[in-house]
N, C-alpha and C positions, 0 to 999 in steps of 0.2 A: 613596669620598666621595659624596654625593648629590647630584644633580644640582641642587639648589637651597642653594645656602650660607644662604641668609638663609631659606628653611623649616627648618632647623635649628635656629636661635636660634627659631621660633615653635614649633617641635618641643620642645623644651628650656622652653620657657613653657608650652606644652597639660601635658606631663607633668609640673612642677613642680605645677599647677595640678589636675588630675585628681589626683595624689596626696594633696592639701591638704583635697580635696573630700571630705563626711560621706556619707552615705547618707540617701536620702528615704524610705524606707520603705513604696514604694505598691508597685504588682503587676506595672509594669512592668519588664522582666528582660533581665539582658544573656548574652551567651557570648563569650569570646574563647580563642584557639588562635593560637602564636605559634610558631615554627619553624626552628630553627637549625642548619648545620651542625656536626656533632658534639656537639649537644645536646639532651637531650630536651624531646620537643613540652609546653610548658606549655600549661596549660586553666585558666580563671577562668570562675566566671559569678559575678554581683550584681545589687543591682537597679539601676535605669537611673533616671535623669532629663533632662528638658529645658529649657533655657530660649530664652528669645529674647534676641539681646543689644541692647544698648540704643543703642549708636554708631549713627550716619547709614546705615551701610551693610546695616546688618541683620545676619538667619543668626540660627542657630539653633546653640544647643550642645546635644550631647547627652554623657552622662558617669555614670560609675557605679564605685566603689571599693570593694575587700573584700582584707582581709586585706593589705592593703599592694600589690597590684596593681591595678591602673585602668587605664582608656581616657578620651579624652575623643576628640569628632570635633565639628569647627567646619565649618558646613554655611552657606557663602555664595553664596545665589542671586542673580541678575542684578540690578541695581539697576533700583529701578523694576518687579520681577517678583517677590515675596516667596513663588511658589510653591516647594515645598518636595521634591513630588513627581517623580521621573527623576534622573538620572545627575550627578554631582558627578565632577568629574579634581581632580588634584592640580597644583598650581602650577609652574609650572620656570622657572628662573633667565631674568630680561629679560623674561616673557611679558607683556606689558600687554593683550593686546587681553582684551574683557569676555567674560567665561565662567563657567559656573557654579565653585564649586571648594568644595575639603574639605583640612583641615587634621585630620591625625590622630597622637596620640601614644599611645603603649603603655608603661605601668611594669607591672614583673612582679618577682616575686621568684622565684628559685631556691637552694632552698637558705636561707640566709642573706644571699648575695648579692642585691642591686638591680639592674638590667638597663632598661635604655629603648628603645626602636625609635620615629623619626619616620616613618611613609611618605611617600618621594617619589615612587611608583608606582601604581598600582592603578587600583580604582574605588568609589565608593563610591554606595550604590543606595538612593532613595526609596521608600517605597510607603506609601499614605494607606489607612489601612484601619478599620476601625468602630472600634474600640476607640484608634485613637489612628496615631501612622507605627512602620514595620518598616520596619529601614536593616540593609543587608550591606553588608560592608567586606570591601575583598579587597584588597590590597596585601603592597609590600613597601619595607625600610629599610633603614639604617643601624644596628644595635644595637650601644651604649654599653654598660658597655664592652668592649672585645675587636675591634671595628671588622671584623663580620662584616654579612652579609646575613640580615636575617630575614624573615621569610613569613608576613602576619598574614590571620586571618580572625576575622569577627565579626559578631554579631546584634545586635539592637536589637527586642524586639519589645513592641508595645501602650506605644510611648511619647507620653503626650500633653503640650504645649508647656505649660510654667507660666508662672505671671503673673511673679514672679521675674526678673528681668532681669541678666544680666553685661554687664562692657564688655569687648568682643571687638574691639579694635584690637592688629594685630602689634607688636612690639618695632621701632623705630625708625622706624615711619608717624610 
């Protein structure tokens, strides 16, 4: 079970939601690689997009879907600091004090089958670079279903924020 119950239901909304998503069709390009015991390593890449979301609190979504698999990562910096660049952690159950944080969901297809991983582990890495930000994802989850540990890793590279705005408030805020 993951150490956060209630990233789970936002887990379960990011992938709802990253699945639901089109594709933008610019040049920025995603990789993901996802990792199971007793199963083989899946590989996606698509292209990527970003937006800013529009609730009080800010962050940044980035997200990108091909072929029935998707990522999304919800990237909320310190309130009051809308910097974007250095290290994102993942939430844990009761943590209130203020820190940066990342919310990350995985849909992948195997097979015929659907599959999801929320990470409640990892990290999740900024970098502001000419062309736009480069995010690495390195965690790991819960995957749905079969209620195993999966192992995600993933790029983001030359993604720049659109004007475009989500509302990025959790399930029961």
């Amino acid at each position: 079970m993951p150490r956060n119950p209630r990233g789970l239901s936002v887990g379960v909304l990011v992938v709802g939601w990253a699945a639901a998503c089109g594709r933008d069709g610019g040049s920025a390009r995603l990789w993901v690689s996802v990792a199971a015991p007793g199963r083989d390593t899946v590989r996606f890449t698509a292209a990527a997009i970003a937006r800013p979301c529009r609730d009080d609190g800010g962050g940044v979504v980035l997200e990108g879907l091909e072929s029935g698999s998707g990522i999304m990562v919800w990237l909320r910096p310190l309130p009051g600091d809308p910097r974007l660049a250095g290290s994102f952690g993942f939430p844990m159950a009761g943590d209130t004090a203020p820190r940066r944080r990342a919310s990350v969901g995985v849909r992948f297809m195997s097979g015929a089958a659907a599959y999801g991983v929320t990470l409640d582990s990892g990290l999740v890495t900024v970098r502001e670079i000419d062309h736009g930000l480069a995010v690495d994802v390195r965690g790991a989850g819960l995957q749905l279903p079969g209620a195993t540990r999966a192992f995600v890793e993933a790029g983001f590279e030359g993604v720049r924020v659109g004007s475009d705005s989500v509302p990025c408030e959790p399930e029961g805020s």
